[in-house]
C-alpha positions in Angstrom: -70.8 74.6 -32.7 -67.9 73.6 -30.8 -67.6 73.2 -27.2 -65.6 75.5 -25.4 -62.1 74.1 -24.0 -62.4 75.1 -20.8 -65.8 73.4 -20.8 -64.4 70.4 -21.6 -61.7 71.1 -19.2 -64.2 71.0 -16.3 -65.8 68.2 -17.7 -62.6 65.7 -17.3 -62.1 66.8 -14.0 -65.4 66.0 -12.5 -65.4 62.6 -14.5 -61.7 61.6 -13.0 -63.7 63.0 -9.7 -66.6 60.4 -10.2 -63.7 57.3 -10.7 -62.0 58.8 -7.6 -65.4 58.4 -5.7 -65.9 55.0 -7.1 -62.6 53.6 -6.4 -62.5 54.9 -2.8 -66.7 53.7 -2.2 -64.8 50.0 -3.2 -62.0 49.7 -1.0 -63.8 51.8 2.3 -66.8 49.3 1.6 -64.9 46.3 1.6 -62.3 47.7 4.5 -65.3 47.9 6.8 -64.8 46.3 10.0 -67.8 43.7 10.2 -67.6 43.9 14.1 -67.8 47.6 14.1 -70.4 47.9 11.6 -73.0 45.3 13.7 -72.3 47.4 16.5 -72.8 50.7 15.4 -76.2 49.2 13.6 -77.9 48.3 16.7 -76.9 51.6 18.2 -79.0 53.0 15.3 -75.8 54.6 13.5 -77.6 55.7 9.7 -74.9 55.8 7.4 -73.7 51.9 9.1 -76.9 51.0 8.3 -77.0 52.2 4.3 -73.7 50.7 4.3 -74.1 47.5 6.0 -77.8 46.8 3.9 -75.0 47.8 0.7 -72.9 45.1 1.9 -75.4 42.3 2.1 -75.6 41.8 -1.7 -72.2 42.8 -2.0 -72.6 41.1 -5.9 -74.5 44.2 -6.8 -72.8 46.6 -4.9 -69.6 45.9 -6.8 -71.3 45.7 -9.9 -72.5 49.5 -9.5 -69.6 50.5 -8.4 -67.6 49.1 -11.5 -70.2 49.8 -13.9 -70.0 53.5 -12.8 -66.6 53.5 -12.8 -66.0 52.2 -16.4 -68.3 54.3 -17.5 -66.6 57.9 -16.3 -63.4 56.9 -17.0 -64.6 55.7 -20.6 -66.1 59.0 -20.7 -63.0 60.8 -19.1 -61.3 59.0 -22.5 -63.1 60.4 -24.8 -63.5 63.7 -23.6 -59.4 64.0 -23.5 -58.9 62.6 -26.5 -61.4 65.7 -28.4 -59.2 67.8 -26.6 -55.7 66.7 -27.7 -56.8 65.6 -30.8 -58.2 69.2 -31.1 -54.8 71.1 -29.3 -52.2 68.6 -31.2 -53.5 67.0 -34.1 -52.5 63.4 -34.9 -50.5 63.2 -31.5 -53.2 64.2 -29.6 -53.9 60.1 -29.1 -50.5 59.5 -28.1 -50.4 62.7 -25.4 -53.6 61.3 -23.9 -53.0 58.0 -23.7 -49.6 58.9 -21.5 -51.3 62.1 -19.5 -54.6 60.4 -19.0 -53.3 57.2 -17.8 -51.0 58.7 -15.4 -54.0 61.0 -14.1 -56.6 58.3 -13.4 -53.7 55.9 -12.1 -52.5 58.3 -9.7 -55.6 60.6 -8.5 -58.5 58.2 -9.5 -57.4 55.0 -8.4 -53.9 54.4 -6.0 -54.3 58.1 -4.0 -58.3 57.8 -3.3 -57.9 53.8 -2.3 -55.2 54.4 0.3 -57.2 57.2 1.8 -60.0 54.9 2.3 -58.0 52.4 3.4 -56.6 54.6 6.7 -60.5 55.9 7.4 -62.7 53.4 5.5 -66.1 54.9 7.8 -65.2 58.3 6.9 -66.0 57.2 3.0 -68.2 54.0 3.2 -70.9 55.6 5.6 -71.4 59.2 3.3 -70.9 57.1 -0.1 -73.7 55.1 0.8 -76.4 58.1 0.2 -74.9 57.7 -3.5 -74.5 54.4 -3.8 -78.0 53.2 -2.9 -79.9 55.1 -5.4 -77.1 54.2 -8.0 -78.0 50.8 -7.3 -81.3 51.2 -8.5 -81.2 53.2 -11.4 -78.8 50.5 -12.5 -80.9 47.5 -11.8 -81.6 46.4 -15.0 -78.0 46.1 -16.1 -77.0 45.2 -12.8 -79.2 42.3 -13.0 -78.0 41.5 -16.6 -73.9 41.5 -15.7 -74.8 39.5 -12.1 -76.8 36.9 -14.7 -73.7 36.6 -17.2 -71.1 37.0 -14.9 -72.1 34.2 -12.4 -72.6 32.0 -15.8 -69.6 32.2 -16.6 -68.5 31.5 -12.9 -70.2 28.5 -12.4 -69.1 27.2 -15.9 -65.5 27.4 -14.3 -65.2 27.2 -11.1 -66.9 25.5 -8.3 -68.7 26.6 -5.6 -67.1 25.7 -1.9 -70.0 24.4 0.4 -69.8 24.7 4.2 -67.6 28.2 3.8 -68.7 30.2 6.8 -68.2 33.9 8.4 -67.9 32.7 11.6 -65.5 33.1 13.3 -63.2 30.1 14.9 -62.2 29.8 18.6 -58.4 30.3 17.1 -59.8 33.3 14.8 -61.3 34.6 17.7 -58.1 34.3 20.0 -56.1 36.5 17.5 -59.1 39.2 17.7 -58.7 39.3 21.4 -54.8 39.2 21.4 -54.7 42.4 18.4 -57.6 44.4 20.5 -55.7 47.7 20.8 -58.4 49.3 23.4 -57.6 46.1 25.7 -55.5 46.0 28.3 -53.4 42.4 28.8 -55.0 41.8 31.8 -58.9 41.8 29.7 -57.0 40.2 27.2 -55.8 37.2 29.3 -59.3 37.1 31.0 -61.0 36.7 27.4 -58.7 34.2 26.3 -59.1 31.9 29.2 -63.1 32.0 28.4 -61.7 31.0 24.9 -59.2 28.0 26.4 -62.2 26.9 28.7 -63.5 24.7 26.0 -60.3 23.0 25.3 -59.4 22.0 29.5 -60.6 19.2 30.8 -62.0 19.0 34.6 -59.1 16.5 34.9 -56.7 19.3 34.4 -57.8 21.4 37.6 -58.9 19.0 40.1 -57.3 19.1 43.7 -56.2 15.0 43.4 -57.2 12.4 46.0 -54.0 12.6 48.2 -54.2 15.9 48.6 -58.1 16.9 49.3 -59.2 18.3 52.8 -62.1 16.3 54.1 -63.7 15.0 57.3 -63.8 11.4 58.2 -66.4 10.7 60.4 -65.5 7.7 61.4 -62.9 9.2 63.8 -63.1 9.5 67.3 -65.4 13.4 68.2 -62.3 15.1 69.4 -60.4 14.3 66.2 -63.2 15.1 64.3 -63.9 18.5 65.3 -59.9 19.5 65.3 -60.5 18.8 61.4 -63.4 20.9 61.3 -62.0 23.9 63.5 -58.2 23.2 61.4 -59.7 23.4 58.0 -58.2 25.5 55.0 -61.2 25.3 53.0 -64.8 26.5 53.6 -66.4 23.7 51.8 -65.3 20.2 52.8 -66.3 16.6 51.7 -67.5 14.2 54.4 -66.8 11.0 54.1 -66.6 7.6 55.7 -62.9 5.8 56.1 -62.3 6.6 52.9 -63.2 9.7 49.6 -64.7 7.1 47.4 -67.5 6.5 50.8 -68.8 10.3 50.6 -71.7 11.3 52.4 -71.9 15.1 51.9 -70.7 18.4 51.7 -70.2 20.6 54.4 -69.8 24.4 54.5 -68.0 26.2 57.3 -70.0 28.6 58.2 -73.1 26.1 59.3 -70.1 25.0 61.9 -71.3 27.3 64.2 -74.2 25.6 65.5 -72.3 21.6 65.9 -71.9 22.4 69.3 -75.1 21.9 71.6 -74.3 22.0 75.6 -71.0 21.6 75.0 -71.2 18.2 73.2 -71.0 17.6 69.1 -74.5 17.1 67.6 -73.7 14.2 64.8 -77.3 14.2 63.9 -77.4 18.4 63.6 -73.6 17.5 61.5 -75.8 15.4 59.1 -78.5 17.5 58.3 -76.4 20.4 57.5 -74.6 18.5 54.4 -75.3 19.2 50.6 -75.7 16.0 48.6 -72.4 14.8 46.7 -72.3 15.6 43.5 -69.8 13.9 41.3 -68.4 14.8 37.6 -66.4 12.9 35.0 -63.1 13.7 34.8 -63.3 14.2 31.1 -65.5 17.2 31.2 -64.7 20.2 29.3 -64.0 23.3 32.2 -66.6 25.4 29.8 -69.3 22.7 30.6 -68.6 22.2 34.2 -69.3 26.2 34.7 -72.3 26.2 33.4 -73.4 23.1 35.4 -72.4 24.4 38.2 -74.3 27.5 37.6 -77.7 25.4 36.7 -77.5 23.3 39.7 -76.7 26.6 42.1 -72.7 23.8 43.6 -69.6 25.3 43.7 -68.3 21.9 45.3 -68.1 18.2 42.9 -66.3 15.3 43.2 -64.8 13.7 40.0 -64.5 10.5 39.2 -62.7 8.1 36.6 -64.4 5.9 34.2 -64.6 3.1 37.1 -66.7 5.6 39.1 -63.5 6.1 41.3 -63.1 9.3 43.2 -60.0 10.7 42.2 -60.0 14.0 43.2 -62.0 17.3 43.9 -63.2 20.5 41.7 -64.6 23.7 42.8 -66.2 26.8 41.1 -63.3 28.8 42.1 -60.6 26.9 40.4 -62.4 27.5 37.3 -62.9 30.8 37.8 -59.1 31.2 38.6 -58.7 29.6 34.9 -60.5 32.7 33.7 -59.4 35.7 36.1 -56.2 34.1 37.5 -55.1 32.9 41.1 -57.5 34.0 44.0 -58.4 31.6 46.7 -60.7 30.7 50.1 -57.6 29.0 51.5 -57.5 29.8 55.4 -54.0 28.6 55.6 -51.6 31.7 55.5 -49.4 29.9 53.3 -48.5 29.9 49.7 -49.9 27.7 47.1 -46.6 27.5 45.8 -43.4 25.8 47.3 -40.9 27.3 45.8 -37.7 28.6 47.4 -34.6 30.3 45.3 -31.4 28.3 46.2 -29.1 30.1 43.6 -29.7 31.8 40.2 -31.0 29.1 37.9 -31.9 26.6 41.0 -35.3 26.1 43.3 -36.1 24.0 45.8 -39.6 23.0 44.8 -42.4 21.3 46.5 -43.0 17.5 45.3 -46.8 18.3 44.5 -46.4 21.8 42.9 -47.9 21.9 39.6 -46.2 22.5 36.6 -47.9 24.7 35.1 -47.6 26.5 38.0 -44.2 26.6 38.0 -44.0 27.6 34.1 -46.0 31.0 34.8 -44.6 32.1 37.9 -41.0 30.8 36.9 -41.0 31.6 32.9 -40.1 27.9 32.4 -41.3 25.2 30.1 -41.6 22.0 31.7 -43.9 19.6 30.0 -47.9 20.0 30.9 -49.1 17.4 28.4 -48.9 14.3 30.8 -48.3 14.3 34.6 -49.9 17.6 36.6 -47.4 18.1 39.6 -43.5 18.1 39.3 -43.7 14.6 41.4 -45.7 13.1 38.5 -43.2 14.3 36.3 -40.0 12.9 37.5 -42.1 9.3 38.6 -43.1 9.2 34.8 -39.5 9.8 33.5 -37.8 7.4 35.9 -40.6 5.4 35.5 -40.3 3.8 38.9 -40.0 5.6 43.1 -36.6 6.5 43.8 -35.5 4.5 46.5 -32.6 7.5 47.4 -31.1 10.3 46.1 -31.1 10.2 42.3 -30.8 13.2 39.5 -32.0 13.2 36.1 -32.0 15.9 33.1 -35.5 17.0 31.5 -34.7 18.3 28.2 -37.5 21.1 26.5 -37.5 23.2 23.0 -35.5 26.0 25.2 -34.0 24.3 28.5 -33.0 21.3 30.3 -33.8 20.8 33.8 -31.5 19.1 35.8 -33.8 17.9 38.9 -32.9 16.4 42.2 -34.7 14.2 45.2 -33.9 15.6 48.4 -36.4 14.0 50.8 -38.7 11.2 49.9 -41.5 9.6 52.2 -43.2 6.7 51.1 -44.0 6.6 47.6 -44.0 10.2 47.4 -40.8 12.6 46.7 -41.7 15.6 49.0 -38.8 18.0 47.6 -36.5 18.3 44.8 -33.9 20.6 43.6 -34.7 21.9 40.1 -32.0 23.5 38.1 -32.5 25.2 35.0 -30.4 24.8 32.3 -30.3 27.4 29.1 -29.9 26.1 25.6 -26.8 28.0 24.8 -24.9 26.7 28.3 -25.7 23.1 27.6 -24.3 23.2 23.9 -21.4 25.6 25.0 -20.3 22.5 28.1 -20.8 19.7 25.3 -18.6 21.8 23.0 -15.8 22.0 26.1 -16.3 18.0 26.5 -15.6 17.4 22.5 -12.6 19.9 23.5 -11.5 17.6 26.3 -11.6 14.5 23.9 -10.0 16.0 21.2 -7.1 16.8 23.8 -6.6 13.3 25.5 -6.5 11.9 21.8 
């Protein structure tokens, strides 16, 4: 008794429908954000769940899958070569070999793959109700192919130890950066957690010459015009010198320093918080979360002699993270800068250069010095005893800077021109010109 056609017919189609299923439970499987699947998970999501228990033995799950998959299209095979044998005779292995091919190519393989590719949870999640019981039933030769297979595997190839899922601090960056559902100010917040780890306390700190502090070796009067004057709410106390600190003093305990008119030193004492000093070399990640165990905002740093060479505070940490805010009382601007002409700024001896770079788009060098004084005393690599000019060349620029007033050992302002890449090699191209002229 022979089969009827159309029987047959129907047959083919729902085995080329089993490969399509197979081929599209792979790739949506595999596409699976790992991310999105933890998440949904803990929120109790059933299908992620099936699917993410799939994925833990993934071995297995991809030996079910194939296993099931050779096994309808073998049958797909067979079945369509009865057919044409039985429609066309001898050619009927040639006709199905072209026709059958092209089918499972095209609408069991390529067309159901890129479909689970665009929505990889609208496949993975429901295929999983399949899948798990599959995996099962098949066990036994599961078990058998995993044996052979990873034979074979080991024979050949070796195994790389220390491979992890992990993901790096680099790895993580690009995750931030390609989050769609972020906007770029999250994004630059997240990232600066990321860079926290690679800053140094050294990189921040407010340096020596330019903390606010009270010396209280100073005659009264002076030293409550420094208290009433000061731009900051928390200030170091010290005697004739930083490296001599006695204490910490917050502003608003300032209210009580005067007692019938006079200045209470002994109520001034009392109302300072221990110093509390850092090494420069400490990462900004581990300084946060010191000063959140030891309840400071304020430390001191110091260098490897135990020299006090500058100041830290929680909120220039912070402003690593979230960006410029401040507790400065002065109404000024942290930044110097004034716009002479296009390309040129007078700037501010002490501003810092990476300052400078994200408010000005520029690229001065951040590796060595901190403030744009550092910078030209490096490259001249003594003071300038007048007015003197020199040329910082960059990967995009060259800076032409100028001294304009100097005081001591310190260059209090500078002209800073910026010089683009294409202008520099278009004037030495008009200098060659000028040679090739006189010659």
């Amino acid at each position: 008794m022979q089969i009827p056609l159309y029987l047959q017919f129907l047959a083919i189609f729902f085995l080329i429908l089993c490969s399509a299923y197979f081929s599209s439970s792979e790739t949506a499987l595999m596409k699976l954000n790992p991310y999105r699947l933890r998440h949904l998970v803990s929120k109790g999501h059933r299908g992620a769940r099936r699917a993410n228990r799939l994925l833990r033995k993934q071995d297995r799950l991809l030996s079910v899958i194939l296993i099931g998959n050779n096994l309808v299209n073998i049958g797909a095979t067979v079945l369509a070569t009865i057919v044409c044998v039985r429609l066309w005779g001898e050619f009927g292995p040639i006709i199905v070999t072209v026709v059958l091919t092209l089918i499972i190519l095209i609408f069991a393989e390529v067309a159901p793959k890129t479909i689970a590719a665009e929505r990889p949870e609208r496949i993975a999640f429901p295929s999983s109700f399949i899948l798990g019981p599959l995996q099962r039933l098949f066990r036994p030769v599961v078990f058998i192919v995993n044996s052979t297979s990873r034979l074979v595997v080991d024979r050949f190839v070796k195994r790389v130890k220390g491979e992890s899922n992990v993901l790096s601090i680099e790895e993580l960056r690009t995750v931030v950066n390609q989050g769609s559902d972020l906007d770029l100010r999250s994004q630059a917040m997240m990232v600066g957690i990321l860079d926290l780890g690679k800053a140094m306390v050294n990189d921040i700190l407010i340096p020596h010459s330019e903390v606010d502090g009270i010396d209280i070796s100073l005659p009264e009067s002076d030293l409550i015009d420094n208290i009433l004057n000061a731009k900051h709410t928390r200030l170091p106390v010290f005697e004739e010198e930083l490296n001599h600190v006695i204490g910490i003093f917050h502003l608003k305990d300032s209210g009580t320093l005067l007692h019938d008119g006079k200045f209470d030193m002994q109520v001034f004492k009392s109302q300072l918080e221990p110093p509390y000093f850092v090494p420069s070399g400490t990462p900004l990640s581990a300084q946060l979360l010191n000063f959140q165990s030891i309840k400071k905002r304020t430390a001191l740093v110091v260098d490897e002699y135990g020299i006090v060479i500058g100041i830290v505070t929680l909120d220039d940490i912070l402003e690593e993270i979230v960006g410029e805010f401040t507790t400065d009382l002065s109404p000024t601007s942290s930044l110097d800068v004034h716009k002479k002409d296009e390309n040129s700024y007078v700037v501010n001896g002490r501003t810092l250069l990476k300052e400078l770079n994200s408010s000005l788009q520029w690229d001065l060098p951040t590796d060595g010095p901190r403030t744009l004084n550092g910078l030209v005393l490096e490259t001249l690599e003594k003071i300038p005893e007048g007015h003197t000019s020199l040329k910082i060349h960059t990967s995009e620029s060259c800076f032409v800077i100028e001294t304009l007033l100097l005081r001591e050992n310190h260059i209090r302002s500078l002209l800073v021109t910026q010089l683009p890449r294409e202008k520099i090699f278009a004037s030495l191209e008009d200098l060659d010109d000028e040679d090739a002229d006189q010659e």
